[in-house]
MIDOSE-1310 file (N, C-alpha, C; in nm, 2 decimals, decimal comma, always signed):
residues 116
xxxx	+3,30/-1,31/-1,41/+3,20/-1,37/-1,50/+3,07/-1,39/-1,42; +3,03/-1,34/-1,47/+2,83/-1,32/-1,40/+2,77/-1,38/-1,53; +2,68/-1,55/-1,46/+2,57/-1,59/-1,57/+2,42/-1,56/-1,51; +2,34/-1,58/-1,62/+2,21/-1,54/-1,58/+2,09/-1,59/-1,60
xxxx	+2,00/-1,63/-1,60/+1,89/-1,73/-1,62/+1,78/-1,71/-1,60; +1,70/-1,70/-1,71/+1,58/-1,66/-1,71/+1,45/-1,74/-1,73; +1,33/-1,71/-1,64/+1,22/-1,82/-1,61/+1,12/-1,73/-1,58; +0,99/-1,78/-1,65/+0,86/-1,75/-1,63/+0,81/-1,71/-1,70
xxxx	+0,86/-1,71/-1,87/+0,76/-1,70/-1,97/+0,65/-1,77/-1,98; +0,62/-1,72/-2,10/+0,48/-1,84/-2,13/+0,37/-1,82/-2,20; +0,24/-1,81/-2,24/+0,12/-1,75/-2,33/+0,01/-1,72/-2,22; +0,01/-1,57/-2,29/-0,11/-1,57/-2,14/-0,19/-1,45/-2,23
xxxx	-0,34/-1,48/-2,19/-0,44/-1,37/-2,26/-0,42/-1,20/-2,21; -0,48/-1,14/-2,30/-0,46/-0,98/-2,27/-0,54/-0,95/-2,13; -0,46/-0,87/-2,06/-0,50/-0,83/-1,95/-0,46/-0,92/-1,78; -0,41/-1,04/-1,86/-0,35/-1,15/-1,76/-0,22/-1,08/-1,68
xxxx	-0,14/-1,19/-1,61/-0,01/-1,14/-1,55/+0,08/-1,26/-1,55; +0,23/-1,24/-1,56/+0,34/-1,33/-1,55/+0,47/-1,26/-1,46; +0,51/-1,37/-1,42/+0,61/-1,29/-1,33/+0,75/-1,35/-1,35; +0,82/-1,29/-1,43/+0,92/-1,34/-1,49/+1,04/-1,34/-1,37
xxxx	+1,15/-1,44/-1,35/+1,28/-1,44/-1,29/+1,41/-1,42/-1,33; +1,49/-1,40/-1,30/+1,58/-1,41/-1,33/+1,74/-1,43/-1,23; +1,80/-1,55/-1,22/+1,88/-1,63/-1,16/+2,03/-1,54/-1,20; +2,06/-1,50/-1,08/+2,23/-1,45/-1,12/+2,36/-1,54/-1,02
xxxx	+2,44/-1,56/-1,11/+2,55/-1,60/-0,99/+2,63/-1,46/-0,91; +2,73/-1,49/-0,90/+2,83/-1,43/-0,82/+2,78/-1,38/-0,66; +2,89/-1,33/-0,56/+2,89/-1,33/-0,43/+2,80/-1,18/-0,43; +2,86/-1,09/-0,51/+2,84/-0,96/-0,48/+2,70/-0,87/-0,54
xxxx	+2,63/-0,99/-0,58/+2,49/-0,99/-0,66/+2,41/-0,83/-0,64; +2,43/-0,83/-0,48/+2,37/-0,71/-0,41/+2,39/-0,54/-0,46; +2,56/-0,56/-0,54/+2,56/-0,44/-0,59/+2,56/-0,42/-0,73; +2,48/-0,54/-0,78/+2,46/-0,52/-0,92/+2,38/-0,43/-0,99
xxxx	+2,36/-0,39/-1,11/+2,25/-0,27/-1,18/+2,17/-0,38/-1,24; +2,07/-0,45/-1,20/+1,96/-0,54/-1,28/+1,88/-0,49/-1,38; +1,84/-0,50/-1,47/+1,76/-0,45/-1,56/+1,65/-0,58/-1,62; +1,56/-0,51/-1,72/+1,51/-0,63/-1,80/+1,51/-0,52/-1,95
xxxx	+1,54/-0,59/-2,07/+1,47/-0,58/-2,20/+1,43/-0,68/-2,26; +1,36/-0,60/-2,36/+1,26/-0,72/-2,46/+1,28/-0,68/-2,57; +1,29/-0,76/-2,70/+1,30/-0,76/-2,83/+1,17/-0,85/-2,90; +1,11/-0,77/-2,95/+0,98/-0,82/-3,04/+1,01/-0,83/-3,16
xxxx	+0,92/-0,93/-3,21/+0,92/-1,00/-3,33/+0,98/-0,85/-3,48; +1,03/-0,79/-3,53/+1,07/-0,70/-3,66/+1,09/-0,54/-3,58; +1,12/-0,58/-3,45/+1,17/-0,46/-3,35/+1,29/-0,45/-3,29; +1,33/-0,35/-3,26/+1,50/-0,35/-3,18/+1,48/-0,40/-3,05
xxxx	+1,56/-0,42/-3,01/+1,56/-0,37/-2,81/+1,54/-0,30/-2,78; +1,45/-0,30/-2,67/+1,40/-0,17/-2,62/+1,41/-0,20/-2,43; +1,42/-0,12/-2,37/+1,49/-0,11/-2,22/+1,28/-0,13/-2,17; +1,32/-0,18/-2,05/+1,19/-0,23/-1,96/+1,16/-0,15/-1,84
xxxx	+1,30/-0,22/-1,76/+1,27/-0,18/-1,65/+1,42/-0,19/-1,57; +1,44/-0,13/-1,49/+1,57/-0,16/-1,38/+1,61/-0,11/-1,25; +1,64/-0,18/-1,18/+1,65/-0,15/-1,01/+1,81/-0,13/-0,97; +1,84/-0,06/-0,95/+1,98/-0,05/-0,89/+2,03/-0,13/-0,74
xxxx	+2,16/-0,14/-0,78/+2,20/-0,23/-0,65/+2,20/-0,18/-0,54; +2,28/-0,03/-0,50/+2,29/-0,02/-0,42/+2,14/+0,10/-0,32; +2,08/+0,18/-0,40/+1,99/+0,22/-0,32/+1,84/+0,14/-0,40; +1,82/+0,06/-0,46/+1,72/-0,03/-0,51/+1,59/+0,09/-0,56
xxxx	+1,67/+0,22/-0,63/+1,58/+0,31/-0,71/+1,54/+0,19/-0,85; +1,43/+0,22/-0,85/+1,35/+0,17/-1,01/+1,33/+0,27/-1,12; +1,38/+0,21/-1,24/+1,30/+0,31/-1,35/+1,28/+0,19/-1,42; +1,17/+0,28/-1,50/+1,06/+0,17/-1,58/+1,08/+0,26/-1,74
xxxx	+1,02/+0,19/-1,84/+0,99/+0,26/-2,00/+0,84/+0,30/-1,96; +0,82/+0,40/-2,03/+0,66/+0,43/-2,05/+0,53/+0,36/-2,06; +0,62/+0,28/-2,14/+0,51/+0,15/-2,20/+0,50/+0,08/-2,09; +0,54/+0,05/-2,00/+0,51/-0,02/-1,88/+0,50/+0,02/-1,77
xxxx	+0,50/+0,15/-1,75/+0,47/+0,22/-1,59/+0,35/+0,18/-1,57; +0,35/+0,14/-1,44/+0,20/+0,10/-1,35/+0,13/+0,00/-1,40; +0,25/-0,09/-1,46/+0,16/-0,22/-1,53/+0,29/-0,37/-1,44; +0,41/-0,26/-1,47/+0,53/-0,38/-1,43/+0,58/-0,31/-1,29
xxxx	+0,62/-0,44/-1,22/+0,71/-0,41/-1,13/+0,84/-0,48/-1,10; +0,96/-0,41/-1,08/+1,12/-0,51/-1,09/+1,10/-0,49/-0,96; +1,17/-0,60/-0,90/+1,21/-0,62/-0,80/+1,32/-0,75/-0,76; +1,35/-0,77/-0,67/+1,47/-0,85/-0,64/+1,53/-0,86/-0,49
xxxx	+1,57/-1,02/-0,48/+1,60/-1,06/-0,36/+1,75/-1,14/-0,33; +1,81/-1,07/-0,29/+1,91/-1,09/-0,27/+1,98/-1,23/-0,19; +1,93/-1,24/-0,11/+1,97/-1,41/-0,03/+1,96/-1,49/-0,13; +1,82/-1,50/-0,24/+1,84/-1,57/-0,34/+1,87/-1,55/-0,48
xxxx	+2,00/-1,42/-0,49/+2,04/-1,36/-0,62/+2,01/-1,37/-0,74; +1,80/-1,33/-0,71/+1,72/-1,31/-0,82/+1,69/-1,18/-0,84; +1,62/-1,15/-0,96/+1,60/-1,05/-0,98/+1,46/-1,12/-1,06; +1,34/-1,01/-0,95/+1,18/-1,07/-1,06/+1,13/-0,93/-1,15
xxxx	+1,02/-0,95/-1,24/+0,99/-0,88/-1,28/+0,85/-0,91/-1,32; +0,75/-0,83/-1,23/+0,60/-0,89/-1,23/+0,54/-0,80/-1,34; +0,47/-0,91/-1,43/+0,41/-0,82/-1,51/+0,26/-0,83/-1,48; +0,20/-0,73/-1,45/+0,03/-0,74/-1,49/-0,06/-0,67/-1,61
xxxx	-0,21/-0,66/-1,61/-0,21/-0,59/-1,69/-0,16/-0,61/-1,84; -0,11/-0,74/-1,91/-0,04/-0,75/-2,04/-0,13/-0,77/-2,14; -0,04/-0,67/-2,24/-0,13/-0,62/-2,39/-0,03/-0,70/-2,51; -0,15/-0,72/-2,59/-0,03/-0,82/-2,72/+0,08/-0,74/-2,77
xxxx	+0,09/-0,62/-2,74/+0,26/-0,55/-2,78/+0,33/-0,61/-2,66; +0,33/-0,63/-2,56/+0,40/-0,69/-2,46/+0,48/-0,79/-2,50; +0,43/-0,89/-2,63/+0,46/-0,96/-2,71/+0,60/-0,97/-2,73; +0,73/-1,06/-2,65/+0,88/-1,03/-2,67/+0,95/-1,13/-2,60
xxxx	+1,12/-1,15/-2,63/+1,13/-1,22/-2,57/+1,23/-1,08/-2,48; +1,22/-1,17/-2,34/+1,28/-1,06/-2,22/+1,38/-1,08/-2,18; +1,50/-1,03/-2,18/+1,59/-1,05/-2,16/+1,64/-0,95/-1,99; +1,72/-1,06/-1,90/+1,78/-1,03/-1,79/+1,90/-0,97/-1,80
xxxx	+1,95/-0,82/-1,79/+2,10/-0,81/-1,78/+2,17/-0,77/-1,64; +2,26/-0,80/-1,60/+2,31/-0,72/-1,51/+2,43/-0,66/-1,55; +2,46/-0,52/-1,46/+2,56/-0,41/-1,49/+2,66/-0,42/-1,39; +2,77/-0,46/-1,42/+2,89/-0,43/-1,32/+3,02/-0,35/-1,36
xxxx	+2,99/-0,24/-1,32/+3,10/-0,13/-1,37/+3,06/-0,10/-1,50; +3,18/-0,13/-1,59/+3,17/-0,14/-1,72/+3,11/-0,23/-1,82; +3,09/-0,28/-1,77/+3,04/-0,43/-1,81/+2,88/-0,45/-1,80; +2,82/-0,53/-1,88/+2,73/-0,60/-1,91/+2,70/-0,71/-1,98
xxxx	+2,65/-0,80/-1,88/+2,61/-0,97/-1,89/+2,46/-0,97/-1,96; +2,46/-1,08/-2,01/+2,26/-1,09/-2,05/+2,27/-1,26/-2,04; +2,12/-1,29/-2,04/+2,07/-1,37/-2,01/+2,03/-1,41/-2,12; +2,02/-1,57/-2,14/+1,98/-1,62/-2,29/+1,83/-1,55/-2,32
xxxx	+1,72/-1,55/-2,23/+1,62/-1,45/-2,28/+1,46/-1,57/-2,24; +1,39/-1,53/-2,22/+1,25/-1,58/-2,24/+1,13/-1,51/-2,27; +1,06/-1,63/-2,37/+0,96/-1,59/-2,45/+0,83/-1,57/-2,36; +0,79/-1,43/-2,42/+0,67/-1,37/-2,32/+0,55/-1,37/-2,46
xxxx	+0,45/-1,43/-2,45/+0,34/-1,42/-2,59/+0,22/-1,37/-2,52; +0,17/-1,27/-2,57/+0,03/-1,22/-2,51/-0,08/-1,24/-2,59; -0,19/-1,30/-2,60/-0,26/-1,35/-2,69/-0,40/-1,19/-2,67; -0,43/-1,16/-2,79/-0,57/-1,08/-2,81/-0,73/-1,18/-2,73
């Protein structure tokens, strides 16, 4: 059972930055597949960004290359995700999941508002 916790939403103007967290339990954190998505207001889920556990390769969505960066720290089995650069499509709430094996955990989610 892997829970997950997410922090550092909030309202920030276009072109601002937030750097969202996200809190995982378990021992073996290190070889988790972390991700982030976001779901906007009359939109599906859509994939963000994600760093792998064991060689800490990144991939990102289009819509955010060279704007976001994932990253994560293991002694404190977080996983961050810095956003800069934010445009009101950004507009979503972000959800933390991690991958283990077959499986996938999420995170209740936090609200990201980008104002024009």
């Amino acid at each position: 059972q892997v829970q997950l916790v997410e922090s550092g939403g909030g309202l920030v103007q276009a072109g601002g930055s937030l750097r969202l967290s996200c809190a995982a339990s378990g021992r073996t954190f290190s070889t988790y597949i972390m991700s982030w998505s976001r779901q906007a207001p009359g939109k599906e889920r859509e994939f963000v960004a994600q760093i792998t556990g064991s060689s800490g390769n990144t991939l990102y969505a289009d819509s955010v290359k060279g704007r976001f960066t994932i990253s994560k720290d293991n002694a404190k089995n977080t996983v961050y995700l810095q956003m800069n650069s934010l445009k009101p499509e950004d507009t979503a709430v972000y959800y933390c999941v991690a991958g283990l094996s077959e499986y996938e955990y999420w995170g209740q989610g936090t609200q990201v508002t980008v104002s024009s």
